[in-house]
C-alpha positions, 0 to 999 in steps of 0.5 A: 500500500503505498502513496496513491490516491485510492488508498487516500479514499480508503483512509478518508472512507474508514476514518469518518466511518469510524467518526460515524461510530463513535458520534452514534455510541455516544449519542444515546441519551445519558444514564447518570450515575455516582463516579467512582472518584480517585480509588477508580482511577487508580484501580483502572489505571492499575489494570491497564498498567498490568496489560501493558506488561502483560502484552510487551511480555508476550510479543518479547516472545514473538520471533517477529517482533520489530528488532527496534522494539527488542533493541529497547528492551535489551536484555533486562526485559524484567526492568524496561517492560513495567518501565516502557508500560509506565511510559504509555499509561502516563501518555494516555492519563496526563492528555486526558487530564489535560484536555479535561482542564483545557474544557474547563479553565482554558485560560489557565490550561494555555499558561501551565500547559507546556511547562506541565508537559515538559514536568511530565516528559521530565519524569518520562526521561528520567524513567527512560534514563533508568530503565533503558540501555544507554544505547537504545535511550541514544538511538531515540534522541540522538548522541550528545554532541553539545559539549553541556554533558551527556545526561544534560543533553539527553534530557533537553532532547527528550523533552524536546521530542515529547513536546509534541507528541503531548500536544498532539495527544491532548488535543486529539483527547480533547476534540471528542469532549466538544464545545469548539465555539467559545475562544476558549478552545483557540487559547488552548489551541495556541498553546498546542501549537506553540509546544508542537513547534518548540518540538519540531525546532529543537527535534529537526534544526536544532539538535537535528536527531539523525536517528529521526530526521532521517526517518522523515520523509524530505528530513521532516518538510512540511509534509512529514510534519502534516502527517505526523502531527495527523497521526498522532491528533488522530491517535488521540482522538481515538483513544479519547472517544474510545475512553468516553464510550466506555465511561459516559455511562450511555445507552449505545448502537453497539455492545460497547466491546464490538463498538470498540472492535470496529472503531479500532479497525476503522482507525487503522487506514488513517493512521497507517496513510498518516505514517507513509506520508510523514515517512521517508519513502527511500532511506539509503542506510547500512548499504541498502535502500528501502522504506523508512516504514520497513526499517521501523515494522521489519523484524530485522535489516536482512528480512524487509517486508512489503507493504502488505506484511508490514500493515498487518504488523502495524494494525496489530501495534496501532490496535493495541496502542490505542487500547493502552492510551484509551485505558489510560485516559478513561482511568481519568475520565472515569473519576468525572459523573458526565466528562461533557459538562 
């Protein structure tokens, strides 16, 4: 599946078929209930830590498995597992707590916004920093080259990379909450924007991280910025309606678990289109030339697969990360009696 425009309709058709869904399930009239306050979130977010380690555990095990992501584990799967599971639980909890407050008090969410997401990716970093081969932690971000010590740089890089990501979390889990109209919305919007591009410049001109510029199609043009910041706003909204389907407490077109199937399913062509146009299409490295795509979802540099393969694979690892994140940010949503007021 490459590039063209029929796979571009496919994308769009699946997307607002997935849109259609989620507007559907939510659509039922409400059933008030008691939320289950702070000892929910913690034993949600408890479950959905112990899926996370559960399922990295299990594809540890899968010969197929990108050699990228085994890479990351190295050889103390025991300690970068419970790290790596942390890591994608606070992406799925901090977005939703941080969409909850940019509905509620946009004013205040546009000031505390970045420096609340660089605390976070501070905290991320320092997990990382521990629970990571230093290798793998260099592969990410890059190798320090400044001069302002190694520790120092790989912090300023991470924090810098995650910006984004944070940003674009946020604000796809705060587009299925609604309420667009009010300049509330454009304050908060300004600051997701003003955090997304202090990542870009720290990630592509400043510290140009080969490791991932080299990934981007044209070294991060604006083409790969449009598909990436897609891909994740589009990640986002996702697990945010997924989030609210399962705790809105509403009466629904479908079984919340066959709702959850679809729109998962649905989900994938968007986000897999998102990822070849972000994505270099020819990566001249280690003497051969292939796919940015198949040098992040192959199981090793001597066995490249074709696009067919590779959307298997990255519908499998886009399903299941979009479960965590939504785990994640029902585990706030569900401490909230309607999340839409």
């Amino acid at each position: 599946m490459s590039l063209w425009p029929p796979s571009i309709v496919v994308a769009f058709g699946c997307g607002l078929a997935a849109l259609s869904l989620v507007a559907l399930q939510l659509r039922a009239g409400r059933q008030p209930d008691r939320a289950p306050g702070h000892r929910g979130i913690v034993i949600a977010a408890s479950a959905v830590w112990l899926m996370g380690v559960a399922l990295g555990a299990l594809a540890l095990r899968l010969p197929s498995l990108p050699y990228n992501v085994r890479e990351l584990a190295g050889d103390s799967s025991v300690i970068a597992l419970p790290g790596l599971a942390t890591m994608l639980l606070a992406c799925g909890l901090v977005p939703a707590a941080f969409a909850l407050f940019w509905k509620r008090r946009a004013e205040a969410f546009g000031i505390l916004f970045i420096p609340g997401a660089i605390a976070l990716a501070s905290l991320l970093f320092l997990a990382a920093w521990m629970t990571f081969p230093l290798e793998s932690l260099d592969d990410v971000v890059g190798f320090p080259v400044l001069g302002i010590g190694g520790t120092t740089e790989r912090w300023l890089r991470f924090v810098g990379l995650l910006l984004g990501p944070l940003a674009g979390l946020t604000l796809g889990v705060r587009l299925p909450l609604g309420g667009f109209r009010s300049r509330s919305f454009l304050v908060g919007l300004g600051a997701i924007l003003v955090a997304g591009g202090v990542s870009y410049v720290v990630v592509v001109p400043m510290a140009g991280t080969s490791n991932i510029v080299e990934l981007l199609r044209g070294r991060g043009d604006l083409l790969a910025v449009v598909g990436l910041a897609g891909y994740v706003v589009w990640l986002g909204a996702i697990a945010g309606a997924l989030a609210l389907i399962w705790v809105a407490r509403r009466r629904s077109l479908f079984p919340d678990g066959a709702a959850t199937l679809l729109i998962v399913l649905l989900s994938v062509p968007p986000a897999w289109q998102a990822l070849v146009v972000a994505t270099n299409p020819q990566l001249e490295k280690y003497g051969e030339v292939f796919a940015a795509r198949q040098f992040l979802l192959s199981a090793d540099r001597e066995h490249l697969l074709d696009d067919t393969a590779l959307w298997l694979r990255f519908a499998a690892l886009q399903g299941v990360l979009t479960l965590v994140l939504a785990g994640g940010a029902a585990a706030v949503l569900i401490s909230r009696r309607d999340p839409f007021d």
